[in-house]
DSSP file (Angstrom, degrees, kcal/mol; ACC not computed):
  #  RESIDUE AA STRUCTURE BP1 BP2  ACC     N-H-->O    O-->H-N    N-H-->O    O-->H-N    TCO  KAPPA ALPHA  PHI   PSI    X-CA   Y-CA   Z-CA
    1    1 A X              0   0    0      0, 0.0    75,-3.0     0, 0.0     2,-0.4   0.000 360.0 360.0 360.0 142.6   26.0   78.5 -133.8
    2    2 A X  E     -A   75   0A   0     73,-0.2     2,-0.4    48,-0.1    73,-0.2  -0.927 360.0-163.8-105.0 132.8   22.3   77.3 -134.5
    3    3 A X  E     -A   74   0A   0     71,-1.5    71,-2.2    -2,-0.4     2,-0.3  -0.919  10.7-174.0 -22.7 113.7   21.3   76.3 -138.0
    4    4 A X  E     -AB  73  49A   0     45,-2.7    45,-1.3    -2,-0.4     2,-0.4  -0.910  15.3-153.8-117.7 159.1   17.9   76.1 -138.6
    5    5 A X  E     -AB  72  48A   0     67,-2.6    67,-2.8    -2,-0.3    66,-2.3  -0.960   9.9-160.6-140.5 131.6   15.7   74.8 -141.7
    6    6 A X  E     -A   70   0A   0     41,-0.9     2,-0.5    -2,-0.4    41,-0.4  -0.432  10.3-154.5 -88.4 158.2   12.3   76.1 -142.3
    7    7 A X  E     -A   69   0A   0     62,-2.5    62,-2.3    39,-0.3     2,-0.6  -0.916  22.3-156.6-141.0 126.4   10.0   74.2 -144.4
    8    8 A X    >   -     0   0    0     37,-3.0     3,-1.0    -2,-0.5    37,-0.2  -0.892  32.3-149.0-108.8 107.4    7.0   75.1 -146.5
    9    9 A X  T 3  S+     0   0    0     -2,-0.6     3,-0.1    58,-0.2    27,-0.1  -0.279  79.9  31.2 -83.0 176.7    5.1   71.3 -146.7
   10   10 A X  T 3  S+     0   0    0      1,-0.2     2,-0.4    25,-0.1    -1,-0.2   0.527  98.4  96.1  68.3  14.6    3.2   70.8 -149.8
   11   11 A X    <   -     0   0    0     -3,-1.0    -1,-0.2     1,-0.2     3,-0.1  -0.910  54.7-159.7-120.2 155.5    5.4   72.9 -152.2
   12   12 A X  S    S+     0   0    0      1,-0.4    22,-1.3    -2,-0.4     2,-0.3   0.744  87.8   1.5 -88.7 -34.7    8.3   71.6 -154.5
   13   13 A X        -     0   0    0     20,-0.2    -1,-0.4    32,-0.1     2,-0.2  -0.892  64.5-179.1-166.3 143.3    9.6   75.7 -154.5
   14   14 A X  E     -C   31   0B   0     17,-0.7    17,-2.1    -2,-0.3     2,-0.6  -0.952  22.9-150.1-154.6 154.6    8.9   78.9 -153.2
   15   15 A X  E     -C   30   0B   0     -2,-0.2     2,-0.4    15,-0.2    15,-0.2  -0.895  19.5-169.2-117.9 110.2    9.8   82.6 -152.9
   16   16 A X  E     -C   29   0B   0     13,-3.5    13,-1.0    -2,-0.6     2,-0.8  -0.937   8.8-153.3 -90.8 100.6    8.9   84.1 -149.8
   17   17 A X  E     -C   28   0B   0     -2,-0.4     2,-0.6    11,-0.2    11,-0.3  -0.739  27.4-174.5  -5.9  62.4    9.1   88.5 -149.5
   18   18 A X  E     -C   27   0B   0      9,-1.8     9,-2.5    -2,-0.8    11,-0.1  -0.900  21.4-123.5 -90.4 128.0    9.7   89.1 -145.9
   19   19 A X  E     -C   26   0B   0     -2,-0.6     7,-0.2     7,-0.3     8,-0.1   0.164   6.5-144.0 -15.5 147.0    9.8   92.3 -144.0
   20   20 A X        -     0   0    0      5,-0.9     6,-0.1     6,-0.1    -1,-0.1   0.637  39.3-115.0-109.3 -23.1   12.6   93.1 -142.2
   21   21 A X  S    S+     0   0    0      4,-0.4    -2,-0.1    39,-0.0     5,-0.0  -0.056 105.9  84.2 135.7 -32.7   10.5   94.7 -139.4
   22   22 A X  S    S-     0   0    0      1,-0.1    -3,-0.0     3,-0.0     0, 0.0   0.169  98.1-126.6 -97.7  14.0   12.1   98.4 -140.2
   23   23 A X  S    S+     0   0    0      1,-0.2     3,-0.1     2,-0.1    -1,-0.1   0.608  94.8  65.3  44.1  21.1    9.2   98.8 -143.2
   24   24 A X  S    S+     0   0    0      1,-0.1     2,-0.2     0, 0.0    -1,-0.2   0.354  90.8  61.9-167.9  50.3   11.5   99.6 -146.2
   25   25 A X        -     0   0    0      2,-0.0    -5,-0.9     0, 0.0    -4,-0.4  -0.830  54.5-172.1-141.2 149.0   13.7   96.2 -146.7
   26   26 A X  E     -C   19   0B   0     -2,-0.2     2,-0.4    -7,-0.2    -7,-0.3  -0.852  13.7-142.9-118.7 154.4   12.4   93.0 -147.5
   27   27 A X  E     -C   18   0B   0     -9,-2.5    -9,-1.8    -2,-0.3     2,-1.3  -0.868  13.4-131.1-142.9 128.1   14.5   89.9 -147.6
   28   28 A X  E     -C   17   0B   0     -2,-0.4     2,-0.4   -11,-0.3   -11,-0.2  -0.465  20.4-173.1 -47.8  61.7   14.2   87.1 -150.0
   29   29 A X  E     -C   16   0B   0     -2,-1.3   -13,-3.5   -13,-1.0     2,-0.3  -0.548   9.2-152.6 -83.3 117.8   14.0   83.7 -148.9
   30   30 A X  E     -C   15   0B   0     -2,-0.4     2,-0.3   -15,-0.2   -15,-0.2  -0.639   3.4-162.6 -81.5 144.9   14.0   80.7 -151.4
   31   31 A X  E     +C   14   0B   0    -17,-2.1   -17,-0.7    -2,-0.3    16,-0.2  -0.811  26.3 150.9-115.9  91.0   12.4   77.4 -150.7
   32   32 A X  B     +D   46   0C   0     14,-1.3    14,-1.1    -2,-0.3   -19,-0.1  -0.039  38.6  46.1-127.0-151.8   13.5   74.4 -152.9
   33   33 A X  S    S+     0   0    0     12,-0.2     2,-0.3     1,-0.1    13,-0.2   0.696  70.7 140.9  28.2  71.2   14.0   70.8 -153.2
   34   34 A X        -     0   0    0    -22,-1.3     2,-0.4    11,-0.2    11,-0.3  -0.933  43.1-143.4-146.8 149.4   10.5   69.6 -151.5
   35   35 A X  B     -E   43   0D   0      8,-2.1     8,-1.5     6,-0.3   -23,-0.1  -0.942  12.2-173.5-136.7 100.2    8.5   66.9 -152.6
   36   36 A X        +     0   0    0     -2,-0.4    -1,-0.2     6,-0.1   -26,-0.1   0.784  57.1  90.1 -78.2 -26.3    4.9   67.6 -152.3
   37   37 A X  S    S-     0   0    0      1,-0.1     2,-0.4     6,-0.1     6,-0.2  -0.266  86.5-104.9 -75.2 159.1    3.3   63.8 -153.3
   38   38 A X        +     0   0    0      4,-0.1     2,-0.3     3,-0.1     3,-0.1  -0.685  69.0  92.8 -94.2 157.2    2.9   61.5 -150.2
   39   39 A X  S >  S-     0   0    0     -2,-0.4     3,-0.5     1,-0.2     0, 0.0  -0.901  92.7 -62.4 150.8-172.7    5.4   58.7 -149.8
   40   40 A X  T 3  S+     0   0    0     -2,-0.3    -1,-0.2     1,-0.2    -2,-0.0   0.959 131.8  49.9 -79.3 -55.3    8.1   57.7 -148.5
   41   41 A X  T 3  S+     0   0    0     -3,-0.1    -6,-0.3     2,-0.0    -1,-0.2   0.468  84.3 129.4 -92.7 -20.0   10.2   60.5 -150.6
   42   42 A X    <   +     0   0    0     -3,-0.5     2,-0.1    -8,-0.1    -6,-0.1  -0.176  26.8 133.5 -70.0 158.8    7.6   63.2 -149.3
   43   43 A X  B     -E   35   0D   0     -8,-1.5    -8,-2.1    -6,-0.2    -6,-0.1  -0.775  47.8 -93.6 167.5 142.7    9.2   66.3 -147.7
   44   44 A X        -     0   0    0    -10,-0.2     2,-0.4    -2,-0.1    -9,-0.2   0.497  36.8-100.7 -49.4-160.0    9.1   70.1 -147.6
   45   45 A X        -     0   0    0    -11,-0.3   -37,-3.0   -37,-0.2     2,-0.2  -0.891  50.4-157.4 -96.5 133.3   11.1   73.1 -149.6
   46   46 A X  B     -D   32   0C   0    -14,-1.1   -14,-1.3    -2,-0.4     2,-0.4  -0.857  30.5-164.9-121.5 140.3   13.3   74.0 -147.5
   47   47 A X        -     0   0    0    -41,-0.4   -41,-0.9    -2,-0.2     2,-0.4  -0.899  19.2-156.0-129.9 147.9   15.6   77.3 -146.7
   48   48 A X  E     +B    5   0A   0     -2,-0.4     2,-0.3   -43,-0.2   -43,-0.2  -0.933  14.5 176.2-144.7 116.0   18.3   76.8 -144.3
   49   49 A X  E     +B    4   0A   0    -45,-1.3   -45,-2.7    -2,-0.4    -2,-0.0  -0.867  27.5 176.8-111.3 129.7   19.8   79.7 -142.3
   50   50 A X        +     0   0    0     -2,-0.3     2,-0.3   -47,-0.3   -48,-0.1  -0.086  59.9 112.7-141.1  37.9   22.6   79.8 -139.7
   51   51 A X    >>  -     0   0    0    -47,-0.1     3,-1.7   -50,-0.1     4,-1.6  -0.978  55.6-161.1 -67.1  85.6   22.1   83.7 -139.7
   52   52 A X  H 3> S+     0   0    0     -2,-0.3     4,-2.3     1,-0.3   -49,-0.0   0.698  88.8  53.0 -72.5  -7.4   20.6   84.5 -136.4
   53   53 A X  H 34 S+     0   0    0      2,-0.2    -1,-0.3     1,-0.2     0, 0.0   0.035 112.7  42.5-100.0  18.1   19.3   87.9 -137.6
   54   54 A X  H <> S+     0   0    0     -3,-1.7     4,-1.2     2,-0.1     5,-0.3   0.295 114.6  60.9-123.5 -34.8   17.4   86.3 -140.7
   55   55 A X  H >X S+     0   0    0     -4,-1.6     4,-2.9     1,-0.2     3,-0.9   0.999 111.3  35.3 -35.6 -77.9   16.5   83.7 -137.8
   56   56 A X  H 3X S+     0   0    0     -4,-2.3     4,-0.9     2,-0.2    -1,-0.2   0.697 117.4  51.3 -66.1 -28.1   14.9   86.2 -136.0
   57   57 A X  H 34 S+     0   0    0      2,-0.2    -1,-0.2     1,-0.1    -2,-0.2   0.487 112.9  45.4 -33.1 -45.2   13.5   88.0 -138.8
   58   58 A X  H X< S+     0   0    0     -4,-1.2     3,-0.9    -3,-0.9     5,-0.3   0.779 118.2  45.0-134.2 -83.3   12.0   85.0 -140.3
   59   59 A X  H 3< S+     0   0    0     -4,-2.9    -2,-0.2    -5,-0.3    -3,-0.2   0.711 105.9  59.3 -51.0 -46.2   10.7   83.9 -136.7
   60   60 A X  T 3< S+     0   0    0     -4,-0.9     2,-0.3    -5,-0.2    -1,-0.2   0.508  87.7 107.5 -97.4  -3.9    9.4   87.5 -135.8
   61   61 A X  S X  S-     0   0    0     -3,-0.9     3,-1.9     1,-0.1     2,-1.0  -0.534  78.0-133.4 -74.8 134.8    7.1   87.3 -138.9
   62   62 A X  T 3  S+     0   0    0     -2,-0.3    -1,-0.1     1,-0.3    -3,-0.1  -0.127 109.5  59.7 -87.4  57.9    3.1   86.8 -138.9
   63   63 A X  T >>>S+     0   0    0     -2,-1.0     3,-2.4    -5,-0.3     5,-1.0   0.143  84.9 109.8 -87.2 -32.1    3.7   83.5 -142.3
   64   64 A X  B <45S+f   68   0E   0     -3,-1.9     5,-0.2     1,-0.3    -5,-0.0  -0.301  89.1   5.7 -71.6 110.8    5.9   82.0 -139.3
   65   65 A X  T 345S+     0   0    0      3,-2.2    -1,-0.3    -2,-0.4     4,-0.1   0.237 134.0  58.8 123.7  -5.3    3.8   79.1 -138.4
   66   66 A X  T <45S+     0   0    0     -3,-2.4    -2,-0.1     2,-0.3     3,-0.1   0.755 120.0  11.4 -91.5 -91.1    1.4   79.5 -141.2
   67   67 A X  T  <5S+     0   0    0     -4,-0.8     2,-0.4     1,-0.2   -58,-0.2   0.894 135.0  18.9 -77.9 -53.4    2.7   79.4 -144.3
   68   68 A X  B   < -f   64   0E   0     -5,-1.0    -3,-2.2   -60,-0.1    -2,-0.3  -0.945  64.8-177.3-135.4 140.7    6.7   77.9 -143.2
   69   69 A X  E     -A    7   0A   0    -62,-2.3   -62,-2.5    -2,-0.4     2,-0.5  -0.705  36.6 -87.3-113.5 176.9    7.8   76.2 -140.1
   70   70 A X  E     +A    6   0A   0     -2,-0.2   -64,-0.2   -64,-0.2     3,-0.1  -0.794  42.4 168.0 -82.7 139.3   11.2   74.6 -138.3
   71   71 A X  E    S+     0   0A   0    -66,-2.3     2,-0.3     1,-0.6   -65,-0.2   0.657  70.2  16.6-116.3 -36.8   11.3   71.3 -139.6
   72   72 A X  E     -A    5   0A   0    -67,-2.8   -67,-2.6    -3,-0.2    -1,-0.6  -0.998  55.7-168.4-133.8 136.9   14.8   71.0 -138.3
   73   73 A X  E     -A    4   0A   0     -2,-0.3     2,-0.5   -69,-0.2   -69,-0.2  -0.944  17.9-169.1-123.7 108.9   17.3   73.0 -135.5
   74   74 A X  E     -A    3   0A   0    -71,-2.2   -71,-1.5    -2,-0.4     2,-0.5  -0.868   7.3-154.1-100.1 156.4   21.2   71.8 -135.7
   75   75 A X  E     -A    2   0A   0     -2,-0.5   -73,-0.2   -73,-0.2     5,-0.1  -0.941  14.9-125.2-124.4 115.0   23.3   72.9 -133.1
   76   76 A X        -     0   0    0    -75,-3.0     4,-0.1    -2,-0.5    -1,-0.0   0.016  29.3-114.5 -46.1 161.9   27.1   73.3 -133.6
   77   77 A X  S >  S+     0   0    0      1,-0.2     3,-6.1     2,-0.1    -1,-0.1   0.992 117.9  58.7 -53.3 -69.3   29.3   71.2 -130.9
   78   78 A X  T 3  S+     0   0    0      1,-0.3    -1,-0.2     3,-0.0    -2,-0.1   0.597 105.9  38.0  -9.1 -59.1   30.3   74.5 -129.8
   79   79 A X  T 3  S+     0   0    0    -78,-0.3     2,-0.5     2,-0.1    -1,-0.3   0.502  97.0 107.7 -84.2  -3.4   27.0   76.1 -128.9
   80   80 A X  S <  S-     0   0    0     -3,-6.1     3,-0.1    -4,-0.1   -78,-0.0  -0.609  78.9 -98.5 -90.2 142.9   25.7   72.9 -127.4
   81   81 A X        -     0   0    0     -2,-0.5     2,-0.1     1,-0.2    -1,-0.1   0.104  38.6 -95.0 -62.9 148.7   25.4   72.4 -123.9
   82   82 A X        -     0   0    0      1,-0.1    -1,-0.2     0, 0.0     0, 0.0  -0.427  59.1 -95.7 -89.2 139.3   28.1   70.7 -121.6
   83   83 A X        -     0   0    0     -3,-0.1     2,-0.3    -2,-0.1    -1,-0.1  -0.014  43.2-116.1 -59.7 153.4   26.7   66.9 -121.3
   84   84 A X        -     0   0    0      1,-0.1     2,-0.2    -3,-0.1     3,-0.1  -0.794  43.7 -95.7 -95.3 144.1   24.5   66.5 -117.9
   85   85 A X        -     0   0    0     -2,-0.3    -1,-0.1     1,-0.2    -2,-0.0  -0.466  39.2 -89.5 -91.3 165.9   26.0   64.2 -115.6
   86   86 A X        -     0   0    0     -2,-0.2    -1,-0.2     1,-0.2     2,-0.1   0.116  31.7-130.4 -58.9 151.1   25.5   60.8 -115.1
   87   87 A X        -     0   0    0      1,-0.1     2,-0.5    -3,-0.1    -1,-0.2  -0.407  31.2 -98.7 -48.9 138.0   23.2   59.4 -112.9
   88   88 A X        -     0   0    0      1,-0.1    -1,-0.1    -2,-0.1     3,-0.1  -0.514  34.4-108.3 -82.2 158.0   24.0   56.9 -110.6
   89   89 A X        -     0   0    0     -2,-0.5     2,-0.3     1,-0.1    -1,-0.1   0.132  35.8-120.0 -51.2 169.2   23.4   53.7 -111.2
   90   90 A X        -     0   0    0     -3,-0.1     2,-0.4     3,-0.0     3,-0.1  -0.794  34.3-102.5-106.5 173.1   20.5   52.5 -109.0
   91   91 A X        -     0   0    0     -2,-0.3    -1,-0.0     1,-0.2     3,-0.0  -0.575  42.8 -94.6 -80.6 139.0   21.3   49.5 -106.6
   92   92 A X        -     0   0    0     -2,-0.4     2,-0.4     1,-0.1    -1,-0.2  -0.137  37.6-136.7 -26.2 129.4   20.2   46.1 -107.5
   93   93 A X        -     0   0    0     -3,-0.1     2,-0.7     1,-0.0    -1,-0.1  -0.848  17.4-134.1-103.7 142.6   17.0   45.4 -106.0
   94   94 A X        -     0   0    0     -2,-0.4     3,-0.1     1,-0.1    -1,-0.0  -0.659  26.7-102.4-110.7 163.1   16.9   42.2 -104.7
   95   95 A X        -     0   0    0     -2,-0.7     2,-0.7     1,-0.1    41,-0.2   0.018  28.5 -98.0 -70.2 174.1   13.9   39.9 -105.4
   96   96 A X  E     -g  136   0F   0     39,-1.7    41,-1.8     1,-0.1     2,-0.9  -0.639  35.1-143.4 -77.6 104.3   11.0   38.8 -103.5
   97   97 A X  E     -g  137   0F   0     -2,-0.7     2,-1.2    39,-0.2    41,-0.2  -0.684  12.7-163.2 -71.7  94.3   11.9   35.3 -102.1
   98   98 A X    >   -     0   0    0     39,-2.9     3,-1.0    -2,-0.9    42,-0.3  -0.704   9.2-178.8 -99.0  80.5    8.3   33.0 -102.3
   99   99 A X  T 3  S+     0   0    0     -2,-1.2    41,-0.7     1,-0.2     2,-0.3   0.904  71.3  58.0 -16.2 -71.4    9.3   30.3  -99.9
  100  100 A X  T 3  S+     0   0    0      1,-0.2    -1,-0.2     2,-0.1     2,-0.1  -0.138  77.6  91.9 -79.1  22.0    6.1   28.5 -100.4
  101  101 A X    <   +     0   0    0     -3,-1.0    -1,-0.2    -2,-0.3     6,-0.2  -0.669  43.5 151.5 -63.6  44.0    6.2   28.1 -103.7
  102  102 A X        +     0   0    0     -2,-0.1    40,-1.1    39,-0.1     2,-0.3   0.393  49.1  75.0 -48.6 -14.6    7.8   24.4 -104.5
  103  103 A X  S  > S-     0   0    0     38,-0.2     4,-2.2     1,-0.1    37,-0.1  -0.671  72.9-135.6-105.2 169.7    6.5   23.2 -107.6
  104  104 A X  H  > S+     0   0    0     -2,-0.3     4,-1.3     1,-0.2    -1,-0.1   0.476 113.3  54.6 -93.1   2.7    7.2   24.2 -111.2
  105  105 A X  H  > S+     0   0    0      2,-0.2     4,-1.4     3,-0.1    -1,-0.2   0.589 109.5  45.0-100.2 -25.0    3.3   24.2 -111.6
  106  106 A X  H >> S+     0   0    0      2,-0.2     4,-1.4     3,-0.1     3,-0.6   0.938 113.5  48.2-101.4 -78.0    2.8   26.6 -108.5
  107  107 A X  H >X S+     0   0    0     -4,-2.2     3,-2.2    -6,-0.2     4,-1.8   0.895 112.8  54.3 -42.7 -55.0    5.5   28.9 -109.8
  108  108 A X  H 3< S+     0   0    0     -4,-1.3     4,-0.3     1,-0.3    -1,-0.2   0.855 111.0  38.9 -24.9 -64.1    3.6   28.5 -113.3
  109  109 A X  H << S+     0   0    0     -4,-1.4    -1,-0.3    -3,-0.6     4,-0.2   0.591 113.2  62.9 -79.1 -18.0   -0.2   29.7 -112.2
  110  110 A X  H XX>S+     0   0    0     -3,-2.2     3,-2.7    -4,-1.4     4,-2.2   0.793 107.7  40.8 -92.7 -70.3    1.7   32.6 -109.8
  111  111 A X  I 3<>S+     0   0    0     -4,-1.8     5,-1.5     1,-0.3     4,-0.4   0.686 111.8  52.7 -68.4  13.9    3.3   34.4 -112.9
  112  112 A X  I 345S+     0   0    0     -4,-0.3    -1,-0.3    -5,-0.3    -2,-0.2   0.579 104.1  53.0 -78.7 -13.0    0.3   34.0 -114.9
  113  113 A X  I <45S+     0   0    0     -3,-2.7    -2,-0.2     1,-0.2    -3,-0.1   0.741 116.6  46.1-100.7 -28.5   -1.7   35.8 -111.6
  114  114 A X  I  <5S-     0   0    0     -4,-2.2    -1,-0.2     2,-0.0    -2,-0.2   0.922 137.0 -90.6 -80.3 -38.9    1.5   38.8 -112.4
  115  115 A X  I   <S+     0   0    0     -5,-0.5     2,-0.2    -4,-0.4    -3,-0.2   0.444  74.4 145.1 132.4  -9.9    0.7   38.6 -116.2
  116  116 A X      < -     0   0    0     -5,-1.5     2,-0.2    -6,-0.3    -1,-0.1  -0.435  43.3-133.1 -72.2 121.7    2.7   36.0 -118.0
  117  117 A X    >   -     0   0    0     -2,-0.2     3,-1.5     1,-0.1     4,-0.3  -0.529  23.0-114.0 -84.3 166.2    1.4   34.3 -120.6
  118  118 A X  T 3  S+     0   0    0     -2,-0.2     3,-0.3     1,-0.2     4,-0.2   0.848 114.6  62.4 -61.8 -19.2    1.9   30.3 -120.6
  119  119 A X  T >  S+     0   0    0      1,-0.2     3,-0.6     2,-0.1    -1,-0.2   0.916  96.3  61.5 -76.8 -19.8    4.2   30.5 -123.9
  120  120 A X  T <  S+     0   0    0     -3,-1.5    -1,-0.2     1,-0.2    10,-0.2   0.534 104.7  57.6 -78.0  10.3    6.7   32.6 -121.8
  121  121 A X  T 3   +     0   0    0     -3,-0.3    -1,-0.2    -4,-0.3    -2,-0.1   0.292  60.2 126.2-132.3  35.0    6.9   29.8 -119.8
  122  122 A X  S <  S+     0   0    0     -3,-0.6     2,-0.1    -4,-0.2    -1,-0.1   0.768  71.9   2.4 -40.6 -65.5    7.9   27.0 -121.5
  123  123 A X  S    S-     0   0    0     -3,-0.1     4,-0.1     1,-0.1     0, 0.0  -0.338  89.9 -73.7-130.7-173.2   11.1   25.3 -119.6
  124  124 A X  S >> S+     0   0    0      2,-0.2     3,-4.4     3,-0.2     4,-1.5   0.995 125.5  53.4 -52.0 -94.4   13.3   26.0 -116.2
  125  125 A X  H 3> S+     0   0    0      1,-0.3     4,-2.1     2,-0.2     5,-0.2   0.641 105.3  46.1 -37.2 -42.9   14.9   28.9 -117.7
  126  126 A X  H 34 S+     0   0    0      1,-0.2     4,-0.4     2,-0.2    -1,-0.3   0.485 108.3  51.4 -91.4   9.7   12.2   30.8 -118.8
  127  127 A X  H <4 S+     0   0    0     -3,-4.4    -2,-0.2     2,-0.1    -1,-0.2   0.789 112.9  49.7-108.4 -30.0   10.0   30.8 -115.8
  128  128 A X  H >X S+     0   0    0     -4,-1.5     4,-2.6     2,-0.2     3,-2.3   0.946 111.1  54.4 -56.8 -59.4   13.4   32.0 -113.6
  129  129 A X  H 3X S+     0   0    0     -4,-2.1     4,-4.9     1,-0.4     5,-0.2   0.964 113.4  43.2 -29.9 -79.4   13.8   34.9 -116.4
  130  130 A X  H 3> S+     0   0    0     -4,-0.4     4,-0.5     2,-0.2    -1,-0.4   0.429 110.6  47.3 -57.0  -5.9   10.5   35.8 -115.8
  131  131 A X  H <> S+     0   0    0     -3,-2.3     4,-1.4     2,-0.1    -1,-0.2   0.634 114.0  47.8 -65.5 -75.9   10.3   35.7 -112.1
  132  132 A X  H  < S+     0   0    0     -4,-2.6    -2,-0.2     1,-0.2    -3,-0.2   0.790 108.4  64.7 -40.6 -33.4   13.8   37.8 -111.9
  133  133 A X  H  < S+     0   0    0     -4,-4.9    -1,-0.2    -5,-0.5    -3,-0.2   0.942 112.6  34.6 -13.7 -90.8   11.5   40.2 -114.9
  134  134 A X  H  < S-     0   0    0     -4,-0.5    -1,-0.2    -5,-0.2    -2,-0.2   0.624 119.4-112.6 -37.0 -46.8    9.1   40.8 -112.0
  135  135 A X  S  < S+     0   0    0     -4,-1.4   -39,-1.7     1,-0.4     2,-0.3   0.761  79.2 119.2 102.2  60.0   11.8   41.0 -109.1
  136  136 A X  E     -g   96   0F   0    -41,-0.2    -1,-0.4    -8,-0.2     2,-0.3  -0.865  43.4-159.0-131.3 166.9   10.3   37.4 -107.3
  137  137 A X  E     -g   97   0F   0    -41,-1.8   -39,-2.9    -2,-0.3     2,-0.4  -0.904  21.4-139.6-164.5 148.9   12.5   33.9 -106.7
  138  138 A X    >   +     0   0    0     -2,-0.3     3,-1.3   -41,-0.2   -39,-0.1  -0.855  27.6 172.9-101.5  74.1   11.6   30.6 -106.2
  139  139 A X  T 3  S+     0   0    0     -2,-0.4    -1,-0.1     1,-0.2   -40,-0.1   0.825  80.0  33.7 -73.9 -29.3   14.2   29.6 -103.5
  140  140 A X  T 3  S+     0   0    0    -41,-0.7     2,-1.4   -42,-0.3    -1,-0.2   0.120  84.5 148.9-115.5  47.7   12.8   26.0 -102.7
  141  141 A X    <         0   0    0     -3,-1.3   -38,-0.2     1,-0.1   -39,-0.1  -0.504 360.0 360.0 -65.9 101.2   11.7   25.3 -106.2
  142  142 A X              0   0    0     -2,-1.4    -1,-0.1   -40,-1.1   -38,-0.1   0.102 360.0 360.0 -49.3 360.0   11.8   21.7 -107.0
């Protein structure tokens, strides 16, 4: 089962008349609680249906999209669709080994050339981070 709530923004209440489509019913939809100033606290009046033939009703109307929108759709466990399964994981890639890199100054000036700025590079630790980041190592770094 689907629950939906429509929302009319800028109103604290409303009473909405809608047609049922068969030209001689109406159905009577309230809109309450909504809190037209802006803030944190702002938010619509709201009617909440988990009637799929007021749904549709409601939906099939020309105020839908005008006047009231879905502000929200919940979906019972029930109706909801059987979880997709997982990917697999992907394989470890392994990094780009830059022989000819040997200084910690040389490593520096190459992951600034990728994009690192010098404060991500502070010590040992954070210039390795930041290689493995990229997918490079510094096998004869000194």
């Amino acid at each position: 089962m689907t629950t939906k709530v429509y929302g009319i923004y800028g109103r604290t209440t409303a009473i909405v008349r809608i047609p049922t489509g068969s030209g001689k019913a109406n159905i009577e939809v309230t809109f309450d609680r909504g809190v037209p100033n802006a803030g944190p606290n702002y938010r619509p009046a709201t009617f909440t249906t988990n009637d799929p033939v007021v749904q549709k009703i409601m939906e099939s109307n020309k105020l839908f999209g005008s006047l009231y929108k879905i502000v929200r759709v919940v979906r019972d466990d029930n109706d909801a669709p059987a979880p997709a399964k997982k990917a697999a994981a992907p394989k470890p890639v392994e990094p780009e080994q830059l022989e000819g890199i040997t200084t910690k100054l040389e490593a520096i000036e190459y992951l600034k050339s990728k994009g690192a700025k010098a404060k991500d590079l502070k010590d040992d630790e954070s210039i390795m981070k930041y290689a493995a980041k990229i997918g490079v190592a510094f096998p004869n770094l000194n």
